[in-house]
Structure formats: C-alpha cells, structure tokens
N, C-alpha and C positions, 0 to 999 in steps of 0.2 A: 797504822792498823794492819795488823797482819793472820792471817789463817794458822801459819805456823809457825810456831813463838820459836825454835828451834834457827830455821831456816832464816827467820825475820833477825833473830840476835846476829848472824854470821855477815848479815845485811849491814848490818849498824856498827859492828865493829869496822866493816871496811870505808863506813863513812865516815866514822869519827876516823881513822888512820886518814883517810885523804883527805878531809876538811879542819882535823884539829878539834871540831865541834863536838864536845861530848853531851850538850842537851839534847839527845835524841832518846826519844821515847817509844817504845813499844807498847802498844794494844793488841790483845789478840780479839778478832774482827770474823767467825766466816759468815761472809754474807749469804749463805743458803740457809740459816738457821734464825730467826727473829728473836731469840734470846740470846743469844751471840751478839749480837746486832745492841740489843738492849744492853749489855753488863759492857759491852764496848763505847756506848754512850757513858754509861753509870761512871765509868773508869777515867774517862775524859775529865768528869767534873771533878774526878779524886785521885789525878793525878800528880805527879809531884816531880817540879815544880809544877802546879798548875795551870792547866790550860785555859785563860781567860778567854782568847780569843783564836779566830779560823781564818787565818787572812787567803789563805787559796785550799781547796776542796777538790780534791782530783778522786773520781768516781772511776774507776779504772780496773773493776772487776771482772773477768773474761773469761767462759770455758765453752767448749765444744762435747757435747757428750753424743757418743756414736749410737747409743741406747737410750732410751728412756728412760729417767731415773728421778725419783719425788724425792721434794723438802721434804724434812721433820714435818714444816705446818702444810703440805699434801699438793704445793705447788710444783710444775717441771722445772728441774732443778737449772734449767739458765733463765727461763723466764724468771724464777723465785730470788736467785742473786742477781743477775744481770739489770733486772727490770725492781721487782719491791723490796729484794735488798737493798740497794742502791735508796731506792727512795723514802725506806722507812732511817735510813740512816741520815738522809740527808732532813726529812723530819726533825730526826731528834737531835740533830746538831743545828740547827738553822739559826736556833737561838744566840749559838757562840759565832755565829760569822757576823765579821767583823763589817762596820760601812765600807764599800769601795771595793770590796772582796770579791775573787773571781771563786765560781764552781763550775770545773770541768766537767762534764762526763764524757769520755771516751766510747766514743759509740762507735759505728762501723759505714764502710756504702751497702752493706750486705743488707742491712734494713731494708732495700729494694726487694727483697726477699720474699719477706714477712708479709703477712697479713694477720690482720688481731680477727680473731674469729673467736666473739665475747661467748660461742655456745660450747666451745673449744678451747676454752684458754690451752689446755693443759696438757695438749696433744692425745688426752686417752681418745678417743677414734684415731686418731692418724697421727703418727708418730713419722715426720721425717727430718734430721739432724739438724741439715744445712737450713729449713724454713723453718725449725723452733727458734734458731738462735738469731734467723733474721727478725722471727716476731717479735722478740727478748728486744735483739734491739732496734725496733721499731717500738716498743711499747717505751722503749728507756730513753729515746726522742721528744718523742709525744710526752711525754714527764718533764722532759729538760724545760720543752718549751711552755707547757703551762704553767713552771716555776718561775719564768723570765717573765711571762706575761704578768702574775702574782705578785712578784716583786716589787716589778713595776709599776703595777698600779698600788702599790701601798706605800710609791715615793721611795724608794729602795734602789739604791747605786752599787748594787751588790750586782756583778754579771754573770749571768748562765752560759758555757759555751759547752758547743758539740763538736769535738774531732775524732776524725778518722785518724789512727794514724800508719803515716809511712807513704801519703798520698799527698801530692802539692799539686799545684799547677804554676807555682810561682818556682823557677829555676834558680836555685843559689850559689851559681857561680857563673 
C-alpha cells in the first residue's frame, strides 16, 4: 500500500530486479483520508492474484507536520494517519490476517511526549508539532495494545507488536 502510486511502482520495480519476485502488488493507501483507506481495503479483496491472506501487517505510517493541518474527515493530520488511519485500516483488514500472523506498528519513544487530551484531540487550542505527534503516537500505542489484549482474549495467535525503530539495547556485534 502506497500514497504514491508513481513513487511506489519505482519501489517495486527495484524489488522485483533484486528478488526476481514479480508478485508484487501495488495499492494506493493515504492514510490521512478514510476513503482512501476504504477503496484500499475494497482493492485488497479484488486484487489479482488475490489476496486471501495477511501473514505480517506493518503499520508504518509517519509524518511530522511543522503546522497544523486537518484530514479531509477534520482530524490533525498525524493524529488522523498516524493514530485512525492506522487503525481503521487495520479494522478493515483484520478479517484477512492470517492465524499465527504478526501486526507491526511502528511507533516511536517520543510517545513519552504525548499526552491524549480527549477535550483536545485535535490540537485546535494548542497547536505544538513535536507533542501532536507524540500524542498520534501515544494514541497508536494505546490501539496496538488493546488490539493484543482483543485478540487475545478471542483465543487469537495473531501478535501485536510496537517498535521504535533504529533504537536497541541489545548490541549486534
């Protein structure tokens, strides 16, 4: 799934050259838009070859906006992708993930940041960059984990995980 079908083909050609692999399929995806988000699901089930199944789910949407700037549907635009993008898409695909299946989301430590201020989602009082996007992903946290919880209790070997990336504390060499 990609935002820019343009950018996303130039993607896929250099996978198919380094892998040989030419099942690789394009979706156009932007997760700031919920009908975006929709016709990206719809395309899933009518794509071809068909996508029966989702055996790994990587949620790895990311932007930094120095302004304030609204969804289409009147959300701040990292909270609106970062956070219910993310999670109406992971909604609408739940269905095709597969037993056993991991779903990523790529979150941040900057969540330390954030705070969900339910009377403020949206930053209109108070607009500052670096603590919208910590809220976004504190709010896209707090999602991961009550999906794990969910899961789990409906007997489900399906794993939720949260990484930071480009942070370890385990040394690889």
């Amino acid at each position: 799934a990609v935002r820019d079908l343009k950018k996303g083909e130039a993607v896929r050609q250099q996978i198919i050259k380094e892998t040989g692999n030419e099942n690789i399929q394009l979706i156009e995806c932007d997760l700031s838009d919920f009908e975006s988000i929709k016709n990206c699901a719809k395309s899933v089930d009518t794509a071809s070859p068909p996508i029966n199944k989702i055996d790994l789910l990587i949620l790895n949407a990311g932007l930094i906006a120095s302004t304030r700037r609204i969804t289409k549907q009147g959300h701040e635009v990292m909270m609106g992708t970062m956070h219910f993008g993310h999670a109406l898409l992971t909604h609408l695909l739940l269905p095709k993930v597969a037993p056993g299946a991991r779903i990523v989301f790529v979150n941040s430590t900057v969540h330390k940041w954030g705070k969900i201020d339910f009377s403020d989602m949206h930053s209109e009082r108070s607009f500052d960059s670096l603590k919208a996007y910590g809220t976004a992903k504190l709010a896209s946290l707090h999602f991961a984990r009550a999906l794990a919880k969910y899961l789990r209790n409906q007997g489900s070997d399906i794993t939720v995980n949260n990484v930071h990336p480009g942070v370890s504390t385990y040394p690889l060499f």
